[in-house]
C-alpha angles and dihedrals in degrees: 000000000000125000133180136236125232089259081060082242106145123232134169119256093224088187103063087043084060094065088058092067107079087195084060101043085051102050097045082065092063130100083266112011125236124268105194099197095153088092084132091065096040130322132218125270127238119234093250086066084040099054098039085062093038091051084046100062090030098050115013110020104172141140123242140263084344098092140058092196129109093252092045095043096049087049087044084051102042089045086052087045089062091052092060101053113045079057086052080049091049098041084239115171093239132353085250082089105058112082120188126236145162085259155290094324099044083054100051087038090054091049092047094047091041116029089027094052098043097049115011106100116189121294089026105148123228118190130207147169123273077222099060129122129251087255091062094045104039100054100051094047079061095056101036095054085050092047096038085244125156129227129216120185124204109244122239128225126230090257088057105247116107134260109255110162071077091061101089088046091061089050123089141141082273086063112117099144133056104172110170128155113241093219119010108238085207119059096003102248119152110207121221092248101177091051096049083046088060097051089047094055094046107048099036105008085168086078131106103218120204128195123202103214091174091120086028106045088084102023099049140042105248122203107184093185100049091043088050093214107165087213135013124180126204139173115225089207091075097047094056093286138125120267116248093056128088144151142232119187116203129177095255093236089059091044077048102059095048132094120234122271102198122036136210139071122007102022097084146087091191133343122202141171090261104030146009127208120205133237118249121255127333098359076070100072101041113084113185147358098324136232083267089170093051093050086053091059099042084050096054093039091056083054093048096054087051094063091045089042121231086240097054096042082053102056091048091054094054085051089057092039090058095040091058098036081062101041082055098046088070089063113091097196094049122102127198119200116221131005095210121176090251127024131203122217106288140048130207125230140190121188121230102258104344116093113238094227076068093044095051096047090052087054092044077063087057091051080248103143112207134152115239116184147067095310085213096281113106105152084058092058094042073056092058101031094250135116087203154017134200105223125206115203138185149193148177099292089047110118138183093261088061089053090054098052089055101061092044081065104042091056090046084059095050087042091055097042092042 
């Protein structure tokens, strides 16, 4: 439910959003109830994403596109739903650019093992972010060491945003790759992605540009149209929707011009002993019976964002950004990492002296949920001097409660380990 303020400003009652997620309803009935604040690595689903897949499987099981019967053709209808919308959500030109995958890594992973293998050539140069995660680093390495390409990263500054006054430098003729996060899942920077775009297209416009939305999809409006991306990649586990499900966008001429990666059913227009011949876009790109569940739930998630609006949800989660950064502020023996211009909605943390595997298991003891570790994003601690991080997250359903409990129990960890 929105309300609005006296000044008719509207703002999320994160209270009564919190009664939608079944995970939170029950946890605030414990000793201690919970305080979920690991929104960054998934986030809970509303009952409205758990009962769609649940009235699937219980009353039209069926698999897509196969059948001409009733049951097969409501599914069918239902799956392609789901497709519409999320490039209504996108602002894509036609659904015919939204391709459906198991997530954010399996997308990046499909552009750099099918766009990359087809046309990148050796000493082609990719460039990505000194903020990326493991899955947009990882996956280009792969194909540039197959293809004899090189790879440049965007330096970041002590403050966490990136260096960009480096970015033209990194840009040449030799330029086919532009990979950069939307929002880092590490540290919380959002980078300035239609600036960096623009660059881009000045300075090498014979580059394809790729945005990782996986921390932005459910934080930020995104326009792909006005940002002029050529291909953008998001989970729907991390925007209220189930795991297993995930989109890239891609401008429908580039999808065009690559090869499959999978194959199998679906994908082709006839297969024969000698030859086979390949489905048009998006069908391409989609091997095999699909995760048609989990299509149900993205698709009733990104309705339901809709309802709570992004902005608004937005707007909530910097509220609670700014609460905790200055709850955490009083605490001498607390480190945040990065003081970028904009933050997303999380921060990450170290104690003096005490290792935050430790600290996150005291605050397990609390029923405070946060994420310790690494985040997948190595290069980006090795960036910073740590090993390790504890990262503080937060969504649409966080409220200040959960902050202050927190911090109790972040002071009850420095008190056992003074």
């Amino acid at each position: 439910m929105n309300d609005a303020n006296a000044h008719g400003t509207i703002f999320l009652d994160a209270e009564s959003i919190r009664g939608e997620f079944p995970m939170l309803v029950a946890g605030d009935k414990e000793e201690k109830p919970l305080a979920f604040l690991d929104s960054t690595a998934t986030t809970q689903k509303p009952a409205c994403v758990i009962d769609a897949m649940d009235d699937f499987y219980r009353e039209h099981y069926s698999s897509v596109k196969r059948g001409v019967y009733r049951l097969s053709a409501r599914t069918t209808e239902a799956f392609e739903k789901t497709r519409k919308d999320v490039a209504k959500f996108l602002n894509a030109k036609s659904e015919d650019e939204i391709v459906f995958t198991r997530g954010t890594t399996e997308s990046i992973n499909l552009v750099a093992w099918s766009y990359g293998r087809k046309f990148f050539d050796a000493d082609d140069e990719i460039v990505i972010s000194g903020l990326e995660h493991h899955a947009n680093i990882v996956s280009w390495q792969l194909v540039a060491e197959m293809k004899g390409a090189k790879i440049k990263v965007i330096p970041v500054k002590d403050d966490g945003d990136l260096d960009l006054t480096k970015l033209p430098e990194l840009l040449n003729a030799r330029t086919k790759m532009v990979a950069v996060t939307h929002v880092s899942n590490s540290i919380g920077t959002i980078n300035p992605i239609a600036d960096i775009i623009k660059t881009v297209r000045s300075a090498a416009p014979q580059a394809k540009i790729l945005i990782d939305a996986a921390q932005s999809s459910s934080h930020i409006k995104i326009d792909v149209q006005a940002l002029d991306c050529d291909f953008l990649a998001f989970s729907g586990h991390k925007m209220y929707g189930p795991t297993g499900i995930g989109v890239l966008y891609g401008k429908y001429s580039v999808l065009d011009s690559m090869p499959p990666w999978h194959g199998g059913g679906e994908m082709i227009k006839n297969v024969t002993f000698e030859k086979t011949t390949f489905a048009d876009v998006p069908a391409r790109f989609e091997a095999g019976t699909p995760a048609i569940a989990e299509v149900i739930g993205l698709g009733k998630a990104i309705e339901w964002l809709n309802e709570k609006g992004i902005d608004n949800i937005r707007e909530h989660e910097a509220e609670m950004t700014q609460y905790a950064v200055a709850e955490l502020a009083k605490i001498p023996q607390v480190k945040i990492f990065g003081n970028p211009k904009e933050r997303g909605a999380l921060i990450s943390i170290t104690l003096d002296g005490i290792a935050v595997s430790d600290a996150a298991m005291i605050l397990d003891e609390e029923n405070v949920a946060v994420r310790s570790g690494h985040h997948c994003a190595q290069p980006v601690m090795d960036r910073f001097g740590v090993d390790a991080t504890l990262r503080l997250s937060f969504g649409a359903y966080t409220l200040k409660r959960d902050i202050d409990r927190l911090v109790a129990g972040i002071r009850r960890v420095i008190r056992l380990f003074a």
